[in-house]
N, C-alpha and C positions, 0 to 999 in steps of 0.2 A: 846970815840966813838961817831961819830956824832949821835945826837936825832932828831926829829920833834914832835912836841905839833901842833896836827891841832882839830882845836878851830870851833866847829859849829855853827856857828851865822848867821844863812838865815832864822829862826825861826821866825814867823810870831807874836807869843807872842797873841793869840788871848783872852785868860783869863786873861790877866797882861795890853789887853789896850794898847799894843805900844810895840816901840823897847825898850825891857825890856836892851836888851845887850847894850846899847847906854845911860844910867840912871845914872847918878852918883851916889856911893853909900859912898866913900871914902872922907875924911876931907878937900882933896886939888883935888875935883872934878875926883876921881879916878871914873873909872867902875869895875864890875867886873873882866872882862874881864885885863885889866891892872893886878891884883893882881893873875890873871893863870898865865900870862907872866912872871912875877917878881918870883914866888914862883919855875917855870920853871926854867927858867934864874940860880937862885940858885941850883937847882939840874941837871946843865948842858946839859939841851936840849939846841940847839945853833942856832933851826930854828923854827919860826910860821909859820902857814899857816890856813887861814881864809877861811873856806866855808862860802860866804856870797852868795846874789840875787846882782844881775848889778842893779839894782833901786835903791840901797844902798850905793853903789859903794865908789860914791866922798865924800859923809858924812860921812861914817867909815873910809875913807883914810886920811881926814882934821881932826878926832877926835883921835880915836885910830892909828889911823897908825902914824899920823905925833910922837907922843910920843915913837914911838918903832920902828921904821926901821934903826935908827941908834943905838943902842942897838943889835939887832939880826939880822940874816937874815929874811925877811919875805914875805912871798910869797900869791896872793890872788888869789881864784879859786871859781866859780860860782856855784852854786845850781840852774836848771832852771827848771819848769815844763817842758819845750819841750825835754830836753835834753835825749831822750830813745835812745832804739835800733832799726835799721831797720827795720819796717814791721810793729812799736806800734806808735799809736796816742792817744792824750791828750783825753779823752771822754766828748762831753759836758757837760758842765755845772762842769769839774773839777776843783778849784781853791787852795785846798792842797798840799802843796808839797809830794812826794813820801814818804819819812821817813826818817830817820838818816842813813840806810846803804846807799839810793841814795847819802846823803850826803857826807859821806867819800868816794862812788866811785867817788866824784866831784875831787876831790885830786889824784887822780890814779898817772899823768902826774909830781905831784909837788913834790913823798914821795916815795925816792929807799930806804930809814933808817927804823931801826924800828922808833916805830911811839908810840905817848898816842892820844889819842883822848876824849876832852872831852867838854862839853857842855857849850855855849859860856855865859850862866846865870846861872851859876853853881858855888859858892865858894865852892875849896875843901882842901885846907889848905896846908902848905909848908911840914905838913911830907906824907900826901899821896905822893903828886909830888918826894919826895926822895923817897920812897919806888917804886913807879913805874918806877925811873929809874935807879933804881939800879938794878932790876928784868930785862931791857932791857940791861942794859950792862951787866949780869949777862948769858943771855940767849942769846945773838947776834947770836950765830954759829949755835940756835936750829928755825928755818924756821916755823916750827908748834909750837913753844911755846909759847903760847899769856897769858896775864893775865890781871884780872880786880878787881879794886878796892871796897874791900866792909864797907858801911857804914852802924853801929848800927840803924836798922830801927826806932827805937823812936826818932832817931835823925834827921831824914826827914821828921816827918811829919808837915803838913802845921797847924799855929791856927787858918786859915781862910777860910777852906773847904777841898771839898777832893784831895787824890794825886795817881797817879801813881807809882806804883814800881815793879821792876824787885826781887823779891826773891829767894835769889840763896840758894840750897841743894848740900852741899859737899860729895865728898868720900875722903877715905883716902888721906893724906899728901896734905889734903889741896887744892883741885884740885877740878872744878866746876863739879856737878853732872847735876844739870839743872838749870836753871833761869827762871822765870817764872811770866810776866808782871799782875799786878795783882792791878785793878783799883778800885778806890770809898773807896781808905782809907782813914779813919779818926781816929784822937789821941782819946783813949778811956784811959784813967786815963795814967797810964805808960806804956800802950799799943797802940794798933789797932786793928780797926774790919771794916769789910767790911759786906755790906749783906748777905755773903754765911758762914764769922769765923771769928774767933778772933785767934790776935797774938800779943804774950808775949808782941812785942816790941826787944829783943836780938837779932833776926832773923840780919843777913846781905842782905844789901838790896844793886841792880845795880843802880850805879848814872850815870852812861854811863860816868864810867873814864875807860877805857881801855888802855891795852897794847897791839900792833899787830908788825905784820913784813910785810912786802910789799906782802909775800903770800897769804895777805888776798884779796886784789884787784880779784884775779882771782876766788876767793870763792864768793864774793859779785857779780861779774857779773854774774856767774850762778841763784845764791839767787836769785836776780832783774830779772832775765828773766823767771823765774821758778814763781814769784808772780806776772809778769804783763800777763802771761797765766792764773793765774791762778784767779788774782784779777786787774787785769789792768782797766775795764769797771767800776769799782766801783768808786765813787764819793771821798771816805772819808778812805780807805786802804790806810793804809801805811807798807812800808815794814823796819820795826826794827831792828835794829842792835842785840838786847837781844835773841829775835826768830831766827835769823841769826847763832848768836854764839851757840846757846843752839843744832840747828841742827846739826853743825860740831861736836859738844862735843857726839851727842846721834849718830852720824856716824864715831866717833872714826878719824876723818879729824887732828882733831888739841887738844890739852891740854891746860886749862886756870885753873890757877894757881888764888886763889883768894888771896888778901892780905889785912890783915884787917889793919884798919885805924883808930888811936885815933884822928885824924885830927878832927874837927867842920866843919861840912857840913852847909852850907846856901843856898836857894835858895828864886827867886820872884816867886815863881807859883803865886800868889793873887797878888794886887798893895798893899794889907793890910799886906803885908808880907814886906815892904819894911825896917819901922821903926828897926824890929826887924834886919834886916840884918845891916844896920846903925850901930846899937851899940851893934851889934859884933865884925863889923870890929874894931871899935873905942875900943872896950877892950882888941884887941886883940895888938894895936897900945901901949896903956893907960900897956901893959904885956911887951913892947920892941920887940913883932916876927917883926911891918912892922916899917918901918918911919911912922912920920905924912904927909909929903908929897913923895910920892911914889916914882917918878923920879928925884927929886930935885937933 
């Protein structure tokens, strides 16, 4: 069954200092970006599609693109702050983009398949990506059945300040209760604590690897017009994809199925974060999962 992997990468990377997704991180000059493709690839998604900015354009399509368009299908679609709906304008002085759900509504036009969605500086390892799509060919015929990948929160956090995360509360059989973005974590021995608690660390935490079906598109344009009513004039709102899913789930819209993940989660939130990402990949190369040179 055909898949698509659409990859958000119009991230501005304002705490990491640059285009984090454009970084080499790999032995023979890989990105991360290349090792979602690859781990994809393996679990039979058979199409990418890149939310990027038009500023970026020719640089992502001479770096990453020229390595993978003959390999996969691959499709490229914009992220633009102008890009609203009739009757909404940019407010001065905005320069944020909208948030990840504007993001995947960038793709509306490129994604009739179900679909994983996930984040374009994001390593999430070759068995999440089986797992998530096995759960879409598994669920093809079901329209509302969506699911999202969950990662052991000690295993996200940053050793170089703090992080955001989506913390999901299950009901029975496995099925998301709510998720709930929950900012200023930091590693606290084999846990985390933020200013308001502390947590174990066990907890499953949202990486924004998701599984949806093209019935989301129509959920996300109401979301987005429902937050630029309601936060549109603000400078620094953005409308999430995590607050997005969590409203469908508490409106009984849709069922998201969580799937946990022995996968190693990496990411650059920090530039200090980098090293450690490095020789990950490299042990994870140094273990047989990737090559040493990725496309060779």
């Amino acid at each position: 069954m055909s898949k698509s992997l659409v990859v958000l990468a119009a991230g501005i990377g304002s705490r990491y200092g640059g285009l984090k997704q454009m970084d080499p991180m790999g032995p023979s000059g890989e990105f991360i970006i290349d090792y979602s493709v690859f781990d994809a690839m393996r679990a039979g998604f058979d199409k990418a599609v890149f939310v990027i900015r038009r500023d970026i354009e020719e640089d992502f399509r001479a770096t990453i693109g020229k390595r993978i368009e003959d390999r996969i299908d691959t499709r490229y679609v914009f992220q633009e702050l102008s890009d609203l709906p009739d009757g909404f304008d940019i407010p001065d002085g905005r320069s944020k983009p909208w948030g990840t759900s504007h993001a995947i509504l960038a793709a509306t036009d490129g994604v009739r398949e179900p679909f994983a969605v996930v984040n374009g500086d994001d390593f999430y390892g070759r068995e999440s990506y089986e797992t998530l799509g096995a759960f879409l060919d598994q669920s093809a015929d079901n329209a509302s059945a969506y699911a999202m990948v969950g990662f052991t929160l000690r295993g996200t956090l940053s050793d170089h300040g703090t992080v955001t995360r989506g913390i999901c509360h299950m009901a029975a059989g496995d099925l998301l209760e709510s998720v709930i973005e929950t900012s200023a974590l930091e590693r606290d021995g084999d846990g985390a604590r933020t200013p308001d608690g502390a947590y174990t660390g066990d907890e499953l935490a949202s990486m924004n690897m998701w599984g949806f079906k093209p019935s989301l598109f129509s959920h996300l344009q109401s979301a987005f017009l429902e937050f630029l009513r309601s936060s549109g004039n603000e400078l620094k709102s953005e409308c999430l994809i995590p607050a997005v899913v969590d409203a469908l789930v508490q409106n009984s819209d849709v069922s998201v199925r969580v799937l946990p993940t022995s996968s190693p989660w990496f990411g650059v939130t920090n530039p200090d974060d980098k090293p450690k990402v490095v020789a990950a990949i490299q042990r994870l190369i140094d273990q047989g999962e990737y090559p040493g040179s990725l496309w060779a």
